[in-house]
C-alpha positions as CSV (number, residue, x, y, z in Angstrom):
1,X,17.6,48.1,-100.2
2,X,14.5,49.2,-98.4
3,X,13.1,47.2,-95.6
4,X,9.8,48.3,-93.7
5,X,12.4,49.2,-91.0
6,X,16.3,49.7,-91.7
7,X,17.6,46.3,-88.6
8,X,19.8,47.6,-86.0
9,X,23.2,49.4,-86.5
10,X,26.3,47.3,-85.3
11,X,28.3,50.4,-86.3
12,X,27.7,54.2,-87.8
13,X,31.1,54.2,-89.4
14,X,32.5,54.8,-93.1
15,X,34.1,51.0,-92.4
16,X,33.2,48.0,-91.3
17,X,33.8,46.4,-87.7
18,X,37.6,46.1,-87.3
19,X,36.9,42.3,-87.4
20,X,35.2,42.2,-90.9
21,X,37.2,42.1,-93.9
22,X,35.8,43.6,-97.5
23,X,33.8,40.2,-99.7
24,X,35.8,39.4,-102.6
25,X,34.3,37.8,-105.3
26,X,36.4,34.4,-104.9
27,X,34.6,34.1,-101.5
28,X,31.0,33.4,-103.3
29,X,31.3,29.9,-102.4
30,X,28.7,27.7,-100.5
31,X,31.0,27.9,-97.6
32,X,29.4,31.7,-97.1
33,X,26.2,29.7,-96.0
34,X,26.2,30.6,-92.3
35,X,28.6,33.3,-91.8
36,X,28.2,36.5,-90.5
37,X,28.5,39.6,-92.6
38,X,27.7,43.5,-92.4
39,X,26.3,45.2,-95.1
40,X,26.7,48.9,-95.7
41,X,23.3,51.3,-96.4
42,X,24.6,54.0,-97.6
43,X,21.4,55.9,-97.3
44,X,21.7,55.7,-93.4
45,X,25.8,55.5,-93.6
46,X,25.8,52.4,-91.7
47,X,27.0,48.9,-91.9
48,X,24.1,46.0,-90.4
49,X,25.1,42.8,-89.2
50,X,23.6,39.8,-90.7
51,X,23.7,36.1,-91.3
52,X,24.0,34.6,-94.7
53,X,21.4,31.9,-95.0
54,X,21.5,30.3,-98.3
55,X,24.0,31.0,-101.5
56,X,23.2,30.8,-105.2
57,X,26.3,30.8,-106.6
58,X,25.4,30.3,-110.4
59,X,23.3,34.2,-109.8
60,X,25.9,35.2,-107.2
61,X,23.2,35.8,-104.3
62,X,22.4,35.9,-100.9
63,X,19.3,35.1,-98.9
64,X,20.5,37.2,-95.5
65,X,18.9,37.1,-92.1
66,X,19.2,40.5,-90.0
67,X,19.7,40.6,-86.2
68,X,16.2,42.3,-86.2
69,X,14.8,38.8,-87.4
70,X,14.3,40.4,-91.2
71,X,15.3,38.5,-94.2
72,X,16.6,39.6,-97.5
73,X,17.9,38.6,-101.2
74,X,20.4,40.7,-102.4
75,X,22.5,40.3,-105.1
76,X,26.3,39.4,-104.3
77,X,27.9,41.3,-107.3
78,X,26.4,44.5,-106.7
79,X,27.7,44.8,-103.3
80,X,31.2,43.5,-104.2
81,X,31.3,46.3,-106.8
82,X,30.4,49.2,-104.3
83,X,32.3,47.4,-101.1
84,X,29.5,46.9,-98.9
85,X,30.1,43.7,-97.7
86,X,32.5,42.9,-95.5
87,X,32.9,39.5,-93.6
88,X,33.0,38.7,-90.1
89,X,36.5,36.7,-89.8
């Protein structure tokens, strides 16, 4: 993931915020449209809080929305299979 510049750091921690949970991949559903999520860079060792805007389930992505107002498409399974997604319950 590379962004012109990384958005701001909710935490600069080997885990999520103690309310997020890890993603499974049962939880690709349109409901994720809306919730809030951190995502972990592990280039900067840091999880960034973010929105999920819209959800292809059928390519298992994400169009995210970053606190800094910076938008993104990442792909759903990728992050599952290293753990760096984690919902905000």
């Amino acid at each position: 993931r590379k962004l012109a510049a990384a958005p701001a750091p909710t935490s600069k921690a080997a885990k999520p915020n103690p309310d997020a949970r890890l993603m499974r991949m049962e939880d690709i559903t349109q409901d994720l449209k809306g919730k809030e999520a951190e995502l972990f860079w592990p280039d900067d060792d840091t999880w960034y809080r973010c929105e999920m805007t819209s959800i292809n389930t059928r390519n298992k992505t994400a169009k995210v929305l970053y606190t800094t107002g910076e938008t993104e498409e990442l792909s759903l399974v990728e992050l599952l299979q290293d753990n760096h997604i984690a919902l905000i319950v």
